[in-house]
C-alpha positions in Angstrom: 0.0 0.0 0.0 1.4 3.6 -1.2 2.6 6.0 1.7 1.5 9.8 1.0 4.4 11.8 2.2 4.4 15.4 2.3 8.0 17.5 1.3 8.8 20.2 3.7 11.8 22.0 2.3 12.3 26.2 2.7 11.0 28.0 -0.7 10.5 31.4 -0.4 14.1 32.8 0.5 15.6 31.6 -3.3 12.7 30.2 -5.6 14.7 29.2 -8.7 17.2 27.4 -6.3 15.2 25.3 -3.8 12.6 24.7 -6.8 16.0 22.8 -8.0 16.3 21.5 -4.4 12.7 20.5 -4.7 13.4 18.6 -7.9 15.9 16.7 -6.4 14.2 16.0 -3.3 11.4 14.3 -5.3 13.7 12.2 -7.6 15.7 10.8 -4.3 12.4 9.6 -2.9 10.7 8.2 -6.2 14.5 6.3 -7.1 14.9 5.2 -3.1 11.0 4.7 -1.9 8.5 3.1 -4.0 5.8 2.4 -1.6 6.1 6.9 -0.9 3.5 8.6 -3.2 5.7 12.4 -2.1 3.4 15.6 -2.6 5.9 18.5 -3.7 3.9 21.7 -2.3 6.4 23.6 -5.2 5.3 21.5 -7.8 1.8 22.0 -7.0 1.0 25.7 -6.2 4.0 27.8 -6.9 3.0 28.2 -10.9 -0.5 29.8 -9.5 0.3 32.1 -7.1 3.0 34.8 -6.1 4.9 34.1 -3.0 6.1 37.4 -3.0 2.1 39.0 -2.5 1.0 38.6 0.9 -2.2 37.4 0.0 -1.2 34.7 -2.1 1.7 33.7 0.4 -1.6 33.4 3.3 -3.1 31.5 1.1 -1.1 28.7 -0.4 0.2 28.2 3.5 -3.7 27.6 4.5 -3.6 25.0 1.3 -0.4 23.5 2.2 -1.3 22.6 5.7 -4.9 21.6 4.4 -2.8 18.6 2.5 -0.3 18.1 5.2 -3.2 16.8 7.3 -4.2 14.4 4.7 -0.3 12.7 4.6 0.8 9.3 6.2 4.0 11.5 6.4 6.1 14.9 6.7 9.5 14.3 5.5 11.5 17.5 6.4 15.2 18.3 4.4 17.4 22.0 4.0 17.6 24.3 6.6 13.9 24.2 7.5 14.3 26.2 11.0 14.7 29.4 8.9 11.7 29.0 6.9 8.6 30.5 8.5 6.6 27.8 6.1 8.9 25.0 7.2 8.2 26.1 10.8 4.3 25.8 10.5 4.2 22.7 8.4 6.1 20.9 11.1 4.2 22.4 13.5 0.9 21.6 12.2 2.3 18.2 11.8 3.4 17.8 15.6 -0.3 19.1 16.4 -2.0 16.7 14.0 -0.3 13.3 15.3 1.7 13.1 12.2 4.8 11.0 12.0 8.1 13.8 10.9 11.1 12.3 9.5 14.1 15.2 9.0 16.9 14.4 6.7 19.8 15.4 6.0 21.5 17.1 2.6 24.3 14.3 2.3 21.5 11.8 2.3 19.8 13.6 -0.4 22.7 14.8 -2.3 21.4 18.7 -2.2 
């Protein structure tokens, strides 16, 4: 049975590197865990909306911790204690009962 695993990595500090980050985050857990279905919160809103505008920030947080609460799993990589988006995701996590595994870049290869 497929895990759904959600990717907490910081975003918002250098899009066009951590979307890289992000890419490679999701190929180390597709070529190393088959049974993880991973949701990429990148992949799935940052095309739609600004994360520079306020508004759109508020809002793609309230739709990232809606999904969060619907994964098996948070995995958390990067320096995620200076994110304030890694911060709540691993918060809501701890509040919701859901398991957190944190790795590291080495393991990754970021």
């Amino acid at each position: 049975m497929s895990k759904f695993v959600y990717i907490c990595h910081p975003y918002s500090a250098n899009p066009a590197a951590n979307r890289v980050k992000f890419d490679k985050i999701f190929r180390f857990i597709r070529n190393n865990f088959k049974e993880v279905v991973p949701f990429s919160p990148v992949h799935a809103f940052s095309e739609f909306y600004d994360d520079r505008k306020e508004e759109d920030r508020k809002e793609v947080l309230k739709l990232c911790t809606d999904v969060l609460k619907k994964c098996d799993e948070v995995w958390v990589f990067g320096n995620w204690e200076s994110s304030e988006g890694c911060r709540l995701e691993v918060k809501t996590a701890e509040e919701s009962g859901i398991k957190i595994k944190f790795f590291n870049d080495e393991e990754v290869g970021l």
